[in-house]
N, C-alpha and C positions, 0 to 999 in steps of 0.2 A: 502387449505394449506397456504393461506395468507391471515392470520388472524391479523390485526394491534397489538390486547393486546397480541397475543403470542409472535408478531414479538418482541413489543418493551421489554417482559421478555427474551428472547430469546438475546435480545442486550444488555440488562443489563446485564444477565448473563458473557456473555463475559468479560466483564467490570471488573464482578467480579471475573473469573479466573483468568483474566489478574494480576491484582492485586495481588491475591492469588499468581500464578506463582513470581511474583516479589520481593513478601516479604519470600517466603520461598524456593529457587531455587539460586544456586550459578552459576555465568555466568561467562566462561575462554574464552575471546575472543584472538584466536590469531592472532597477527598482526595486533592489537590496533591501532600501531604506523604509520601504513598507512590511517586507518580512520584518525587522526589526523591530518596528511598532506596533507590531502583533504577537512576537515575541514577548515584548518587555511588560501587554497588559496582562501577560499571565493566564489568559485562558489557550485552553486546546485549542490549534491552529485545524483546520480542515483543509488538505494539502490534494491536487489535483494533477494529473498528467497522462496523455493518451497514452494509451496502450504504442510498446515502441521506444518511448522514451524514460522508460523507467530507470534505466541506467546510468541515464543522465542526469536525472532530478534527483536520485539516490545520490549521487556520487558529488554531488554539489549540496544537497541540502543535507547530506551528513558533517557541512564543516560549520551550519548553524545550529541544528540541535542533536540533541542526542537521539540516537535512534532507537536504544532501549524504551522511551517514548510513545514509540508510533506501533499505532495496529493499523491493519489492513485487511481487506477480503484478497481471499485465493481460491479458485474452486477446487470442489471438495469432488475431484477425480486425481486420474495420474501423474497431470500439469502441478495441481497443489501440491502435493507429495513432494514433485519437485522444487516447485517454487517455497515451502514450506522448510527446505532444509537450506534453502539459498538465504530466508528471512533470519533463521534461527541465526542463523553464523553471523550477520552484519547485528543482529541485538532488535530486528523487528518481529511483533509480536502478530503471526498468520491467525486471519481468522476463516475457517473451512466452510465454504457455504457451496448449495447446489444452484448453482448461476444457469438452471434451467427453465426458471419459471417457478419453483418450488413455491407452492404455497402451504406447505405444512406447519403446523403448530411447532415442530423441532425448527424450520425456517425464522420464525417468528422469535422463539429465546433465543437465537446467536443472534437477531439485528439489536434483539433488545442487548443482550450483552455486551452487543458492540456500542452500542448508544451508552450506557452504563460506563465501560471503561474511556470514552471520552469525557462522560459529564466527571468521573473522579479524576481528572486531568492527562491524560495522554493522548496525543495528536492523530491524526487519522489521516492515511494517505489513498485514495483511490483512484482508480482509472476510470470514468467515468462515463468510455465509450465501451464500457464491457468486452469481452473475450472473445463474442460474437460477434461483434459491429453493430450496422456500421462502425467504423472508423470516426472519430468526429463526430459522434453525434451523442450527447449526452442521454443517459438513460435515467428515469426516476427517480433510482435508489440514491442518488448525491443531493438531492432536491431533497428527500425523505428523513435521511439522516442527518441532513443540516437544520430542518424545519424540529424534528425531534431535541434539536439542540439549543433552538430561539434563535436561530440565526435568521 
């Protein structure tokens, strides 16, 4: 199942939806006017969206920031791999983590790192009902990372 040439057509592909979605998908965001004003204070935004909808929220919220910007968690199996060459191509920065439960000391320096690369200003986008589900239902680590942040 992790095959490198499938991986990396597989994250091209993405690439190319994305795009696709972009150029042919009209986006009503409402409540614009509060992204902007969290924009304009100039700290790292904490950006949020179910698993599903990433496409969407990518493809629209790359027309308000840059997305050389933004890091994000992927898991650190065959899905990241993939997902991890679909990020590099749009300019967002994958961060590889084992979304099993991991508690190890290695788990511990990428959260801090990721806490790190937002507190030095870069936006943070997660999915915050995890890989595993449920669906909808928010899991700690957005509560954790936000709190590490003063939010």
């Amino acid at each position: 199942m992790n095959n490198p040439i499938v991986n990396c057509i597989k994250g091209n592909f993405l690439f190319v939806f994305l795009s696709t979605i972009s150029a042919t998908c009209r986006f009503e965001i409402s409540g614009i006017e509060n992204l902007n004003q969290a924009l304009e204070s100039g700290k790292p935004l904490i950006g949020t969206s179910w698993h599903g909808m990433t496409m969407m929220v990518i493809g629209s919220l790359r027309n308000y920031i840059d997305l050389d910007s933004v890091v994000t968690i992927i898991p650190d199996d065959y899905r990241g791999d993939i997902l991890e060459i679909f990020a590099n191509k749009i300019g967002i920065y994958p961060e590889k983590l084992n979304l099993d439960g991991d508690n190890s000391m290695e788990m511990s320096r990428k959260l801090v790192r990721i806490v790190r690369k937002i507190s030095s200003g870069r936006n943070f986008l997660i999915h915050p009902d995890g890989p595993a589900g449920p669906a909808y239902v928010v899991k700690p680590g957005l509560t954790a990372i936000a709190q590490k942040q003063g939010r």
